[in-house]
TORGU-531515 format. One record per atom (N, C-alpha, C): residue in three letters; x, y, z. Coordinates in steps of 0.2 Angstrom, whole numbers, padded with zeros to 4 digits, always signed. Example, Ala and Ser with C-alpha at 12.3 -4.5 7.8 and 13.67 -1.06 7.14 Angstrom:
2
ALA+0066-0028+0039;ALA+0062-0022+0039;ALA+0066-0016+0039;SER+0064-0011+0035;SER+0068-0005+0036;SER+0064+0000+0039;
***
This chain:
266
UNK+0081+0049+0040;UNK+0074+0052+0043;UNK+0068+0048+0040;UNK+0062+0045+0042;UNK+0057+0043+0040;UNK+0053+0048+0038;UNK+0047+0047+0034;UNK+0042+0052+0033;UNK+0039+0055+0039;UNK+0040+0061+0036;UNK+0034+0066+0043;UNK+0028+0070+0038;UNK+0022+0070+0042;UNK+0017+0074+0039;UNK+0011+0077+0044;UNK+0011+0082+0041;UNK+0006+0087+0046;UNK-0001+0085+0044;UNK-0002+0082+0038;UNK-0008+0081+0033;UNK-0011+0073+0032;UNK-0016+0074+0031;UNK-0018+0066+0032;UNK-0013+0061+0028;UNK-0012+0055+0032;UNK-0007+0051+0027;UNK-0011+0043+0026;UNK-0012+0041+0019;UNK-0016+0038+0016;UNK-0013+0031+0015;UNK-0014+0025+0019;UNK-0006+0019+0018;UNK-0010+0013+0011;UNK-0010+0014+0008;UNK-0012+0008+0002;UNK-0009+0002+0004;UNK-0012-0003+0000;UNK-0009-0009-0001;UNK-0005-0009-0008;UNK-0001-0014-0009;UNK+0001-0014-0013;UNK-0002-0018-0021;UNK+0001-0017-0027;UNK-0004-0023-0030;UNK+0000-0028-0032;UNK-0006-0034-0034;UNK+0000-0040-0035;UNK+0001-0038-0043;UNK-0002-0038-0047;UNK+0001-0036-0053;UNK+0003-0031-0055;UNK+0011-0029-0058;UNK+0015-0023-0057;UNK+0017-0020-0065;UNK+0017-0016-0067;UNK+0020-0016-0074;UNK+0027-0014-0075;UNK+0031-0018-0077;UNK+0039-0018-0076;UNK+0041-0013-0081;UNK+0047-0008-0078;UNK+0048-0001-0082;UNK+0052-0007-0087;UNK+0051-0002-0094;UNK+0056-0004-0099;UNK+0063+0000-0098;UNK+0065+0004-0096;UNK+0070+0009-0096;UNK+0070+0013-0088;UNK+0077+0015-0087;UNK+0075+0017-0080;UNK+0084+0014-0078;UNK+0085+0016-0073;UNK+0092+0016-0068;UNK+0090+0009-0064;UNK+0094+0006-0062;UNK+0094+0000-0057;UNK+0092+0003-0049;UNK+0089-0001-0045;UNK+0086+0001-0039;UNK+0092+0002-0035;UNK+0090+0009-0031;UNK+0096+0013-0027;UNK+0093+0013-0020;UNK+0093+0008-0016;UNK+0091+0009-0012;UNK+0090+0014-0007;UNK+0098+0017-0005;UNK+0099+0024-0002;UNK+0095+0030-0003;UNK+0087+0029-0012;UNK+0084+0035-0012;UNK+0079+0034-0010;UNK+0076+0029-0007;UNK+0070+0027-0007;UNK+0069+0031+0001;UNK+0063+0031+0002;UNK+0056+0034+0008;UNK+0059+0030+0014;UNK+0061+0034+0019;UNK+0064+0029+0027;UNK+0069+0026+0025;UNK+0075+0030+0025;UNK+0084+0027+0023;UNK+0084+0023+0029;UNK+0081+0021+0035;UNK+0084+0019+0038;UNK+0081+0012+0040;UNK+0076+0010+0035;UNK+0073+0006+0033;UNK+0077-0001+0028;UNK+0082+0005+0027;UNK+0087+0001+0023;UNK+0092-0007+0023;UNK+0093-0009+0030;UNK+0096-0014+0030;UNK+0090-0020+0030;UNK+0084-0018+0030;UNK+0079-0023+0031;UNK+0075-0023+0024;UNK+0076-0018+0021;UNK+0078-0019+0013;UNK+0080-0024+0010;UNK+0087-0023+0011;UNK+0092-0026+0009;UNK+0091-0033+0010;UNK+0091-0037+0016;UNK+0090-0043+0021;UNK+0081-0047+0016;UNK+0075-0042+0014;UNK+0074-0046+0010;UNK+0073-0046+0005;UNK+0078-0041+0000;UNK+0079-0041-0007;UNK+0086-0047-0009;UNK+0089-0048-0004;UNK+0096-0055-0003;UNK+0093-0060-0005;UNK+0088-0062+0002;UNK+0085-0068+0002;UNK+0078-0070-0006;UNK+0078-0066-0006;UNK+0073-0065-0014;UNK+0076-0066-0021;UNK+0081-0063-0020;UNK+0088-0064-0028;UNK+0086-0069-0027;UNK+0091-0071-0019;UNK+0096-0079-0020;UNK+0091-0083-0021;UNK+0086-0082-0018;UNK+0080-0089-0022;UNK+0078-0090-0026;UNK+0077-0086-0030;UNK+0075-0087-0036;UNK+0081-0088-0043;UNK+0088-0085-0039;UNK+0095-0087-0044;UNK+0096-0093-0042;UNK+0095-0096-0037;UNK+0096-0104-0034;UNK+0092-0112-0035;UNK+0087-0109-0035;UNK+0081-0114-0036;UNK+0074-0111-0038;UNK+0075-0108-0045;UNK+0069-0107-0048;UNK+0062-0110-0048;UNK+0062-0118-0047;UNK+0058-0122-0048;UNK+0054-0121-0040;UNK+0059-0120-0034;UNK+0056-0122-0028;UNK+0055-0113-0026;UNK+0056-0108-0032;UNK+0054-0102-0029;UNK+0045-0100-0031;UNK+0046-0103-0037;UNK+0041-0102-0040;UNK+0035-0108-0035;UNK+0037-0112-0031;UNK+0032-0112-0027;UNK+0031-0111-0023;UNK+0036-0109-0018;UNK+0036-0105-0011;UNK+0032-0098-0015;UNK+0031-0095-0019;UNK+0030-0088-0022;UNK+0023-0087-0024;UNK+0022-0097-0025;UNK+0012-0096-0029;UNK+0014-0094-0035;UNK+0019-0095-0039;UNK+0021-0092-0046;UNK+0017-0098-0050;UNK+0011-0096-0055;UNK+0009-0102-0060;UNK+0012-0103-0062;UNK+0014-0111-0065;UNK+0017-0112-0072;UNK+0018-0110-0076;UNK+0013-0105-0078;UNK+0013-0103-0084;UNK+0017-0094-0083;UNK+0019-0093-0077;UNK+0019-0086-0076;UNK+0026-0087-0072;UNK+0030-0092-0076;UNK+0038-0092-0072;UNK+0040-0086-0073;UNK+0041-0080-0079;UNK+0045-0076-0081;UNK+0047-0070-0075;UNK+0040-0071-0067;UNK+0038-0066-0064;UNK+0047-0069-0058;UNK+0047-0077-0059;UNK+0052-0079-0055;UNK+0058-0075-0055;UNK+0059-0074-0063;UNK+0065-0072-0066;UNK+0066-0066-0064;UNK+0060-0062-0065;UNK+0059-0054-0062;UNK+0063-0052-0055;UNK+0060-0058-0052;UNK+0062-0056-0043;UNK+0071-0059-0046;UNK+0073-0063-0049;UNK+0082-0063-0049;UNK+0084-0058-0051;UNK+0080-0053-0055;UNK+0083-0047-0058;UNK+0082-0040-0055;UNK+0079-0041-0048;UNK+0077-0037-0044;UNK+0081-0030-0042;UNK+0090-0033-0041;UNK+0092-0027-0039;UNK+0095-0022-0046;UNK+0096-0024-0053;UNK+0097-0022-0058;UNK+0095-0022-0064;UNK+0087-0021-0061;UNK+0082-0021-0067;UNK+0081-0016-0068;UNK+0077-0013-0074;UNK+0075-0005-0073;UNK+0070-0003-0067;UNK+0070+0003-0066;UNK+0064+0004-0062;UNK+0061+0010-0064;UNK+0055+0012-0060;UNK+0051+0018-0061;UNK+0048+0019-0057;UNK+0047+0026-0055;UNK+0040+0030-0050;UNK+0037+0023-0048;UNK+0035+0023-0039;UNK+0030+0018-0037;UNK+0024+0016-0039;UNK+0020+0024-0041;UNK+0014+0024-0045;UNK+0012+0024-0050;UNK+0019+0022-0054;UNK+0018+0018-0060;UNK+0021+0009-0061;UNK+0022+0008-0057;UNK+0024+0001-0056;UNK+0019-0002-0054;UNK+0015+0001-0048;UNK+0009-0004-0045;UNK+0003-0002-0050;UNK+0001-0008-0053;UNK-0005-0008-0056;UNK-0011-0013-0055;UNK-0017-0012-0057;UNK-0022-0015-0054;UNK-0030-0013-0053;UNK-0034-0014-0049;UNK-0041-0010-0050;UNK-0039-0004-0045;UNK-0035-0004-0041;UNK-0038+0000-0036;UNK-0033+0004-0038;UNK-0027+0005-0041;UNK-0021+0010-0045;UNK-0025+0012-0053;UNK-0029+0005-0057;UNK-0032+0010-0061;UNK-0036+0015-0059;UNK-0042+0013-0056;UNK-0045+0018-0050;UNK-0043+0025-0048;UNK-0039+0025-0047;UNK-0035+0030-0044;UNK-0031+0034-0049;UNK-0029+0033-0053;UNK-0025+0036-0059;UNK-0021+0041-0060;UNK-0015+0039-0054;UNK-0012+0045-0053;UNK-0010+0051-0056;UNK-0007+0047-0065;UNK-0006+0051-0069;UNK-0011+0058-0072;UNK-0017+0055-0070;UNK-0022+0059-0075;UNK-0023+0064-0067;UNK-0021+0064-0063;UNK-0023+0069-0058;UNK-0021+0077-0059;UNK-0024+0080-0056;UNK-0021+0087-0058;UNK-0016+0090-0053;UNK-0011+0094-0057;UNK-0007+0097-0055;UNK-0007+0096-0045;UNK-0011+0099-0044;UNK-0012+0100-0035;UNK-0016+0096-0034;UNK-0019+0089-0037;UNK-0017+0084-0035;UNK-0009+0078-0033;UNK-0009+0080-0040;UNK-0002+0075-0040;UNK+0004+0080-0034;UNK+0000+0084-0032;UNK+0006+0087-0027;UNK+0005+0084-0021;UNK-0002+0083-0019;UNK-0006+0080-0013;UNK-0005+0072-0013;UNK-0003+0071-0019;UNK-0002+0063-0020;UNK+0006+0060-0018;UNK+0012+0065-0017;UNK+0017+0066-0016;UNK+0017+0064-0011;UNK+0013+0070-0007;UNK+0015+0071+0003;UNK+0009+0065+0008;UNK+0004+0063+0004;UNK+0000+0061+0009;UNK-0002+0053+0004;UNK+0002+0050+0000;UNK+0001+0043+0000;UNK+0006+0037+0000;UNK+0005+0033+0004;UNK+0012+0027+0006;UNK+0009+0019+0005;UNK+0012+0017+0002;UNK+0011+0009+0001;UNK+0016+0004+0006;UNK+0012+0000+0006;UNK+0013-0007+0010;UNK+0018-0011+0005;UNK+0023-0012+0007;UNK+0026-0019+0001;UNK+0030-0022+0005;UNK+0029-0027+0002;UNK+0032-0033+0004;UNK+0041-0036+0004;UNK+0042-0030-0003;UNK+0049-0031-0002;UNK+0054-0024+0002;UNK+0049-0019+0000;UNK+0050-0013+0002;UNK+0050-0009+0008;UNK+0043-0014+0012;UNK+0041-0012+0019;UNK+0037-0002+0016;UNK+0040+0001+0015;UNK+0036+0007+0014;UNK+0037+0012+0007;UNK+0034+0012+0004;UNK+0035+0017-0002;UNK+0032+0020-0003;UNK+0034+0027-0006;UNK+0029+0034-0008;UNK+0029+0034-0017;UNK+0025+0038-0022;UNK+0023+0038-0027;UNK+0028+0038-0028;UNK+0034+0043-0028;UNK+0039+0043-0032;UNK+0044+0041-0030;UNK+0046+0036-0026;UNK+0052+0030-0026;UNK+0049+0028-0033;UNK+0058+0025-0037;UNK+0057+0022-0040;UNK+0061+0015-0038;UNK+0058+0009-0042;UNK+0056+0003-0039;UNK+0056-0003-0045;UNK+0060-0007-0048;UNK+0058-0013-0049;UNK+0051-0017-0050;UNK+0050-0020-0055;UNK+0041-0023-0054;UNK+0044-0031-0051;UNK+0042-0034-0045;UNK+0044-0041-0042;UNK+0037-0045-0041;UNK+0038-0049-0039;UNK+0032-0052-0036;UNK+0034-0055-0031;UNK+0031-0054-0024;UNK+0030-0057-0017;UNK+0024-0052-0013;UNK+0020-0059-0011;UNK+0015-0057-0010;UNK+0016-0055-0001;UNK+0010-0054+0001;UNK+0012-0051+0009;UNK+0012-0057+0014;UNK+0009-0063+0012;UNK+0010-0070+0016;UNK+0016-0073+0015;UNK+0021-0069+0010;UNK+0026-0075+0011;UNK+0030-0076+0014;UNK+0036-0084+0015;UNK+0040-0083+0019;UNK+0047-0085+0015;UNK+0052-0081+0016;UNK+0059-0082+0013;UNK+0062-0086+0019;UNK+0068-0091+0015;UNK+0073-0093+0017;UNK+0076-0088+0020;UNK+0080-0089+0027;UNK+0083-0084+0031;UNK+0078-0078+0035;UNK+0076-0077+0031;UNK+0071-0069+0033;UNK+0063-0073+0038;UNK+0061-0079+0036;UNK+0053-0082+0037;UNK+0050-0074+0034;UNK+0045-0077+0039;UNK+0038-0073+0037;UNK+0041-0065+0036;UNK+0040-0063+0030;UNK+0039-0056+0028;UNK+0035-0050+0030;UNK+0028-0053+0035;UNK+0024-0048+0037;UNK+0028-0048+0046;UNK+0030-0053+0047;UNK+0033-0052+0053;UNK+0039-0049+0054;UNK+0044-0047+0047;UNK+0051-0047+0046;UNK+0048-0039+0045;UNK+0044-0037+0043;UNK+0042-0028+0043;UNK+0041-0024+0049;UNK+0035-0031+0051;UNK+0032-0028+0060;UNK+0037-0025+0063;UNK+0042-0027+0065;UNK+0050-0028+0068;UNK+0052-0021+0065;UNK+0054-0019+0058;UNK+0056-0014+0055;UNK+0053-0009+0057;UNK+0045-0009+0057;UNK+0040-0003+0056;UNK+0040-0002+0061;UNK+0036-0003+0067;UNK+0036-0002+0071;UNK+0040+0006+0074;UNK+0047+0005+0074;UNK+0049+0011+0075;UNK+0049+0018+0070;UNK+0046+0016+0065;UNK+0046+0022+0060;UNK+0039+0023+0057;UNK+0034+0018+0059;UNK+0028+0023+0055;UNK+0025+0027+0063;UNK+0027+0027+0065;UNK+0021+0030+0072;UNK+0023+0039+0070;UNK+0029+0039+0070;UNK+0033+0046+0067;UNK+0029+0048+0061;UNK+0029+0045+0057;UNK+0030+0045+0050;UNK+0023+0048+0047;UNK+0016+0045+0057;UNK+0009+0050+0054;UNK+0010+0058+0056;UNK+0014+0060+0060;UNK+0014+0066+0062;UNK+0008+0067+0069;UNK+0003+0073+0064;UNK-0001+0074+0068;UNK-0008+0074+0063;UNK-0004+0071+0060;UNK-0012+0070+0055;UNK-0018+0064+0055;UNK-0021+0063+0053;UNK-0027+0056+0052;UNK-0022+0052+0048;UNK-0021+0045+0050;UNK-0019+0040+0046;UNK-0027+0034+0043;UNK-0027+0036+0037;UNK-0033+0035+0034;UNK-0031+0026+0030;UNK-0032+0019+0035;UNK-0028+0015+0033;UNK-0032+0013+0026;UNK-0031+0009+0021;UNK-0034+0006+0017;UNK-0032-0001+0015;UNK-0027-0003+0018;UNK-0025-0010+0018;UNK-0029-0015+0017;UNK-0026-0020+0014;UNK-0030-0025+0016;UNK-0027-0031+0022;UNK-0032-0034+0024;UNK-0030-0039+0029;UNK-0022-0041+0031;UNK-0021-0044+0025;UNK-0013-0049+0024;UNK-0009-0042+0025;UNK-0011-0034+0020;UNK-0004-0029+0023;UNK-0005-0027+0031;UNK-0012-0026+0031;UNK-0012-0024+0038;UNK-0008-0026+0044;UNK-0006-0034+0042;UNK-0002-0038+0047;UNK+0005-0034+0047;UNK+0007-0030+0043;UNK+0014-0028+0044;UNK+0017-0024+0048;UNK+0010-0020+0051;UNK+0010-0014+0054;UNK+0004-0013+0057;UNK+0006-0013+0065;UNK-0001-0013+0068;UNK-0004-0006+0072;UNK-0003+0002+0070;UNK-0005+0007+0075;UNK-0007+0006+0081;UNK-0003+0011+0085;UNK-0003+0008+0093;UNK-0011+0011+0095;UNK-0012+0008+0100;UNK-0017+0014+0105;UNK-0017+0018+0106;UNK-0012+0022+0104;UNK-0013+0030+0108;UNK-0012+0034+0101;UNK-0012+0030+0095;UNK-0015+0035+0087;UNK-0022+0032+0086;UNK-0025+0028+0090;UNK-0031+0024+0090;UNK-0036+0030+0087;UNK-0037+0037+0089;UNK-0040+0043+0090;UNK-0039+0045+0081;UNK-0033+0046+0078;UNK-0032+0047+0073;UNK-0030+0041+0068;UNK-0035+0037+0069;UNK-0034+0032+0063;UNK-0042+0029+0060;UNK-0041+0029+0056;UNK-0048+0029+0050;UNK-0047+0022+0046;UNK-0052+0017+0048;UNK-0051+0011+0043;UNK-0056+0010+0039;UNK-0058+0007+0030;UNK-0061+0010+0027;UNK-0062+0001+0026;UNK-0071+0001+0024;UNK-0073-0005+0021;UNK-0076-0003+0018;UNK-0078-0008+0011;UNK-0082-0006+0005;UNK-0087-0012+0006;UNK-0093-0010+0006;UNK-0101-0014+0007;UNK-0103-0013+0001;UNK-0105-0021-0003;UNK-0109-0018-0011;UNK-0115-0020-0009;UNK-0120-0016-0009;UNK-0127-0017-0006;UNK-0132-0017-0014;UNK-0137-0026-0013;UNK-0139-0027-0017;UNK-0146-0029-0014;UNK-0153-0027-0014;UNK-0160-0029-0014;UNK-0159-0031-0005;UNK-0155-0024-0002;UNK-0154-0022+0005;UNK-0150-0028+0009;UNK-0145-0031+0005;UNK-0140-0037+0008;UNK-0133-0034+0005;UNK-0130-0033+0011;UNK-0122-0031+0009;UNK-0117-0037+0011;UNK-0113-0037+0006;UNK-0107-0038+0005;UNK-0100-0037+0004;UNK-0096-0038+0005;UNK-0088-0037+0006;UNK-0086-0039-0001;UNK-0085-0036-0009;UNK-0084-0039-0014;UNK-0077-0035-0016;UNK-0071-0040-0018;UNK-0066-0036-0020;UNK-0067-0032-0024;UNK-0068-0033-0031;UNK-0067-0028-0035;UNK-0070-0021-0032;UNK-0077-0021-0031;UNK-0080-0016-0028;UNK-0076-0013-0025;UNK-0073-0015-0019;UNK-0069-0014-0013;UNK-0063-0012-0017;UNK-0060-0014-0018;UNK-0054-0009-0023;UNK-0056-0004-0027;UNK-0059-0005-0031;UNK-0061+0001-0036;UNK-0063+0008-0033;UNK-0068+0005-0026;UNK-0070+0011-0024;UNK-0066+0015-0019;UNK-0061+0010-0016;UNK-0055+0013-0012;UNK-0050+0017-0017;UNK-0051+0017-0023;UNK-0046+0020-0028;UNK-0050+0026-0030;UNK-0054+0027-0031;UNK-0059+0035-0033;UNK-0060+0036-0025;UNK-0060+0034-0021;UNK-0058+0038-0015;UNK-0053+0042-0013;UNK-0048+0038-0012;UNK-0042+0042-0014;UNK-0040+0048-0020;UNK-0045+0045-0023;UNK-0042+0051-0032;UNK-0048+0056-0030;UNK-0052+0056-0029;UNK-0057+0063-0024;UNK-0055+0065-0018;UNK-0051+0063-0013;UNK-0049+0065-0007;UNK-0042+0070-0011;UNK-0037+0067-0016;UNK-0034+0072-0015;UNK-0035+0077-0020;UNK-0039+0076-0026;UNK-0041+0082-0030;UNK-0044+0087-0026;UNK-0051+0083-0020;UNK-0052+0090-0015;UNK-0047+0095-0011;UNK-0042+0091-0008;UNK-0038+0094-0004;UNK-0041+0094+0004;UNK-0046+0091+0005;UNK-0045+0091+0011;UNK-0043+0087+0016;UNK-0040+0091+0023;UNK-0037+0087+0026;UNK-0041+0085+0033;UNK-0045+0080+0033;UNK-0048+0080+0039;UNK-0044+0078+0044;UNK-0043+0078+0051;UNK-0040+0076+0056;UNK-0041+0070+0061;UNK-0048+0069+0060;UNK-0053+0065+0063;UNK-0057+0059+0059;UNK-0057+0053+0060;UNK-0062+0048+0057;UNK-0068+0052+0055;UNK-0073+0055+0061;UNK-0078+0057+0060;UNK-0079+0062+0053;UNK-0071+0067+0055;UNK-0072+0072+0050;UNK-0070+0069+0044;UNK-0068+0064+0043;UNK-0067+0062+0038;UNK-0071+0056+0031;UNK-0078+0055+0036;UNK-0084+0053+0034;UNK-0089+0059+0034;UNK-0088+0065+0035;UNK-0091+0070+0032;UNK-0088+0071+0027;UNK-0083+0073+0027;UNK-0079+0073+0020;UNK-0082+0071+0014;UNK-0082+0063+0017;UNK-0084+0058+0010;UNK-0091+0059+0008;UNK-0095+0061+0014;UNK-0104+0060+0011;UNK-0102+0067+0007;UNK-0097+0071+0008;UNK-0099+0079+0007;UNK-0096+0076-0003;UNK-0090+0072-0003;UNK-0090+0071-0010;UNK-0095+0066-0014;UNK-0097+0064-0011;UNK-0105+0058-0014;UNK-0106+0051-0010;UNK-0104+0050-0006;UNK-0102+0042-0004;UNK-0108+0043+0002;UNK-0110+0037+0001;UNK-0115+0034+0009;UNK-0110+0030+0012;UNK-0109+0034+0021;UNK-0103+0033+0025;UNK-0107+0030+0033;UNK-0105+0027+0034;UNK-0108+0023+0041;UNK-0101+0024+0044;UNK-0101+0028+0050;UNK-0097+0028+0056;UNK-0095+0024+0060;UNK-0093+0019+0062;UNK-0094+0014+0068;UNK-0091+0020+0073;UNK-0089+0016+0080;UNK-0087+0016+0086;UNK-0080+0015+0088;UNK-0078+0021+0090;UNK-0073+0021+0091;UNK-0068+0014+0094;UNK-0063+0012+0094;UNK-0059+0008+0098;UNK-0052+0007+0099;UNK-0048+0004+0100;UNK-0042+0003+0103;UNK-0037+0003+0094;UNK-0041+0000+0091;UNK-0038+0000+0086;UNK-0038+0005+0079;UNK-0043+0010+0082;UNK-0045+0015+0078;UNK-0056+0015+0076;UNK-0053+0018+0072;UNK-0064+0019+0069;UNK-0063+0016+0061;UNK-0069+0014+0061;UNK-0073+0011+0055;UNK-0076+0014+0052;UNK-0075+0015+0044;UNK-0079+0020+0042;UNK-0081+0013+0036;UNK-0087+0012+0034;UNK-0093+0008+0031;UNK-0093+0014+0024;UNK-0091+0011+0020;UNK-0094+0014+0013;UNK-0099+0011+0009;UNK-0104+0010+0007;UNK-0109+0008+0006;UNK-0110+0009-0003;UNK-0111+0005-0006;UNK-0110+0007-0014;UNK-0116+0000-0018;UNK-0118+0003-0022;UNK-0123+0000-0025;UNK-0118-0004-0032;UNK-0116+0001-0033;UNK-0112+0000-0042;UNK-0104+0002-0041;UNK-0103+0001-0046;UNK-0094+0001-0045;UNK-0094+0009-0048;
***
């Protein structure tokens, strides 16, 4: 069975930098979120070993691995018998610092369970508590056998995320390159929320990562400490002006609503 929720379900992106569990069981795939998601798991965790057990030199550049950062190669060889841990503890970064799961309360770390799913690239979809291998593959790559990785999920996802929002608000916060993995049809258009972070200086805005992560991260960590489950974009940009944020609503579309977060300082 894939993920079902009555409650808003919140899709992160993943991060590139991961911190590798010291201790931990080797990855099972049969526990992880969407069992059925499994042979396309499998299909590019293969082609991922065997590159990097094969041709280190030629993984590390199909991968964008620096020089100086081969060991991340060796990671991905040791993918399927490495330690693993909880997913929210593996992805780290500004927008997982941001967020902080651990430090969450009680009833949030409950809310954090039911209503957050990450984008990966080797996983296609994970919740906080798969545990998981730290790897490196980013979302534009392409493996030998498998090609493109964001086109090798489209295919997978498709059938299982449209179930997997229920009847809730799907609150995307991807970025671009995950975006491509998965694209909400038209007729969840109504329920789907996409969020951009604006850093507005001497009344000129900008699109700045950090800002944009960080602030996507204490979003999320005040969305589930509140507990609210809005259903609707619109109600979902009252939400946020209601927990401190300046929210610019766009216009509905085929692809969903745009909510403008507008932020001066990080």
């Amino acid at each position: 069975m894939g993920l079902t929720y009555a409650f808003v379900l919140i899709l992160l992106p993943p991060s590139e930098g991961k911190t590798a569990p010291r201790r931990g069981k080797p990855l099972d795939l049969s526990t992880l979120t969407a069992p059925e998601l499994t042979p396309a798991r499998d299909e590019v965790l293969d082609a991922l070993v065997a590159l990097c057990v094969d041709d280190p030199a030629g993984a590390a550049g199909l991968l964008g691995v620096p020089k100086s950062q081969l060991d991340l190669v060796d990671l991905n060889a040791r993918a399927r018998t490495s330690p693993t841990a909880r997913a929210d503890a593996v992805y780290s970064g500004v927008l997982y610092d941001a967020l902080d799961v651990a430090s969450l309360s009680s009833s949030g770390k409950r809310r954090a369970a039911a209503r957050l799913a990450v984008q990966s690239s080797l996983f296609g979809l994970v919740r906080p508590g798969d545990r998981i291998p730290a790897y490196r593959l980013s979302g534009d790559a392409t493996l030998p056998g498998v090609g493109s990785v964001a086109a090798h999920w489209r295919s997978a996802l498709d059938p299982v995320l449209p179930s997997s929002i229920g009847t809730g608000l799907l609150v995307d916060l991807r970025s671009g390159m995950y975006a491509a993995f998965w694209r909400p049809p038209a007729e969840l258009a109504e329920r789907v929320a996409t969020v951009r972070v604006l850093h507005e200086v001497d009344g000129k805005r900008q699109v700045v990562s950090h800002f944009n992560k960080a602030t996507k991260g204490r979003i999320v960590r005040a969305l589930l400490e509140d507990g609210a489950d809005p259903r609707s974009p619109a109600r979902l940009a009252d939400v946020l002006r209601t927990l401190g944020w300046s929210v610019e609503l766009g216009e509905p579309t085929a692809k969903g609503t745009r909510l403008d977060v507008v932020v001066s300082e990080v």
